[in-house]
C-alpha positions in Angstrom: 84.1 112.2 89.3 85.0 108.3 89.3 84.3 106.1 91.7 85.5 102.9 92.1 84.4 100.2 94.8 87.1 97.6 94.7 87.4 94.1 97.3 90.7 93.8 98.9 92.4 90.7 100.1 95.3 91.2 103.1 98.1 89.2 104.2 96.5 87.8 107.5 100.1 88.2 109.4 99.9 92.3 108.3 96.2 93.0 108.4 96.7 95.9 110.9 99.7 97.4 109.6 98.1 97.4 105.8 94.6 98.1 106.9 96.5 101.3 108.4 98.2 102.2 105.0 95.3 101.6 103.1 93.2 104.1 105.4 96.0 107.0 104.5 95.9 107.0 101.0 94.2 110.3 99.4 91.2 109.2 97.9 90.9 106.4 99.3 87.9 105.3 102.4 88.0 101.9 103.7 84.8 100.0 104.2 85.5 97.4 106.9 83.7 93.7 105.7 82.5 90.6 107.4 84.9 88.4 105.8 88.0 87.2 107.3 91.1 89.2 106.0 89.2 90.9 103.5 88.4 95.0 103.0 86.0 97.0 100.9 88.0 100.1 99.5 86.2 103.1 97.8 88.5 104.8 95.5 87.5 108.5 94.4 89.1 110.9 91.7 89.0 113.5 89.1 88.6 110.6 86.0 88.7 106.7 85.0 92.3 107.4 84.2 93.5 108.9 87.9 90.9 105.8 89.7 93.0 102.8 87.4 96.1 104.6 88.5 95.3 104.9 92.6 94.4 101.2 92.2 97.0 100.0 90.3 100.0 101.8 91.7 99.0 103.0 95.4 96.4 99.6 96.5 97.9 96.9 94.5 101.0 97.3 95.0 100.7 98.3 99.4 102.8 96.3 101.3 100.1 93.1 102.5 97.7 93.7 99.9 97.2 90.5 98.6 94.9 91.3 95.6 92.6 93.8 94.7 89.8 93.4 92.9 87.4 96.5 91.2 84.1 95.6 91.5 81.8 98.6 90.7 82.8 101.4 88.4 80.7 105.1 88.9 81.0 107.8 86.2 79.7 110.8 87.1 79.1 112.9 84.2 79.1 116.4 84.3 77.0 118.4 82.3 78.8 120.5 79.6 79.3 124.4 80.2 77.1 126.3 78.1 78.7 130.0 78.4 
C-alpha cells in the first residue's frame, strides 16, 4: 500500500465545485487546510505506480485544480509469503 499526501491549490472562483470532485475520486480523502484556496489530499493505492497515476491523471488534471504538489510518500511493505 502507497500513500501519498499531496497540497492542492484551487481556482478561488471553483473552490466548491472542485473541492466536490476532488472528494469523489476513489482513493482519494480530502483534508480540509487553514490556508486560503488550498486542500490537503491523501491519495491511497495498491503501488507507487497506481498513487503517480491517481495524481497525475485524476487531481492534476480536475477541473480548478490549480497545482498539486506530493509532499509525503508512505511505502508500506509487505512482508513476503513464506508458503
Amino acid at each position: 500500500m502507497v500513500t501519498i499526501g499531496v497540497l492542492v491549490r484551487v481556482d478561488p472562483t471553483q473552490e466548491p465545485e472542485t473541492e466536490a470532485r476532488l472528494g469523489v475520486l476513489e482513493g482519494v480523502q480530502l483534508i480540509p487546510l487553514e490556508e486560503p484556496h488550498t486542500l490537503g489530499a491523501v491519495i491511497q493505492a495498491e503501488d507507487l505506480d497506481e498513487a503517480h497515476e491517481r495524481l497525475v491523471t485524476q487531481v492534476q488534471t480536475l477541473p480548478g485544480v490549480l497545482c498539486a504538489w506530493p509532499l509525503h510518500t508512505e511505502l508500506a511493505s509487505t512482508p513476503p509469503s513464506h508458503n
